[in-house]
C-alpha positions in Angstrom: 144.6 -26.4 11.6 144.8 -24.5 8.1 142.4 -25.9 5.2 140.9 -24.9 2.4 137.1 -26.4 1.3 134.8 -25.9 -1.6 131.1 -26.4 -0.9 129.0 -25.3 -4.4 131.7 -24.1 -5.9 132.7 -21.6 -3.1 136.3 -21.9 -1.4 136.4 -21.2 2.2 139.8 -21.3 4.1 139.0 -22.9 7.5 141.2 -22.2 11.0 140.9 -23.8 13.9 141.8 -22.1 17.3 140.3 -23.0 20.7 137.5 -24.4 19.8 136.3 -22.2 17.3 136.4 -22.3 13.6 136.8 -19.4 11.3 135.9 -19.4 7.6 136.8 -16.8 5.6 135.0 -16.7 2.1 138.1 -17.0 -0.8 135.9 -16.3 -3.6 133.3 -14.2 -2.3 133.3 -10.5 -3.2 134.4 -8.7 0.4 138.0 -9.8 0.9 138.5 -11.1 4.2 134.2 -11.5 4.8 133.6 -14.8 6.6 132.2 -16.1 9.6 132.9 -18.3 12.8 131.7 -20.9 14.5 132.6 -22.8 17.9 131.6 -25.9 19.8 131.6 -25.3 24.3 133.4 -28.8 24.3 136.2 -27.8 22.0 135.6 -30.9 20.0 136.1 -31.1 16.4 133.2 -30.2 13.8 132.3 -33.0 11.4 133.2 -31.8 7.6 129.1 -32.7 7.0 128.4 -30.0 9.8 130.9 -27.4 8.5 129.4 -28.2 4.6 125.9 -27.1 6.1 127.1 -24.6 7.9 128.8 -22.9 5.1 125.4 -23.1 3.3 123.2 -21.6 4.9 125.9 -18.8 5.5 125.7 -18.1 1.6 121.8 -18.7 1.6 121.7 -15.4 3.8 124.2 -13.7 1.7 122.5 -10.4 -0.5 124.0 -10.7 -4.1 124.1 -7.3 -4.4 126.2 -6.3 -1.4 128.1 -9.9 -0.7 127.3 -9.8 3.1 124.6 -11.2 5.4 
């Protein structure tokens, strides 16, 4: 699964694989910077999860550098 979501006006590109999702920040300055995330049962994560998720990954982000 390929998809793209905006959460405050940030697009992340979301790929599923095994279990574990990988979102790679589209408008963020470090090309290819993102982060990833998994469940142990392999079941799918709720778009409300992945939404708070993805916030409090660009609460930790320095605006000077763009990375945790």
């Amino acid at each position: 699964m390929v998809e793209t979501v905006t959460v405050d006006g940030e697009r992340f590109e979301v790929r599923r694989w095994a279990g574990t999702y990988h979102l790679t920040w589209l408008t963020g300055p470090n090309p290819g910077y993102g982060f990833s995330i998994g469940s142990n049962t392999g079941a799918d994560l709720d778009a409300r999860f992945l939404e708070a998720e993805i916030r409090g990954f660009l609460a930790q982000i320095d605006p000077e550098t763009g990375h945790l």
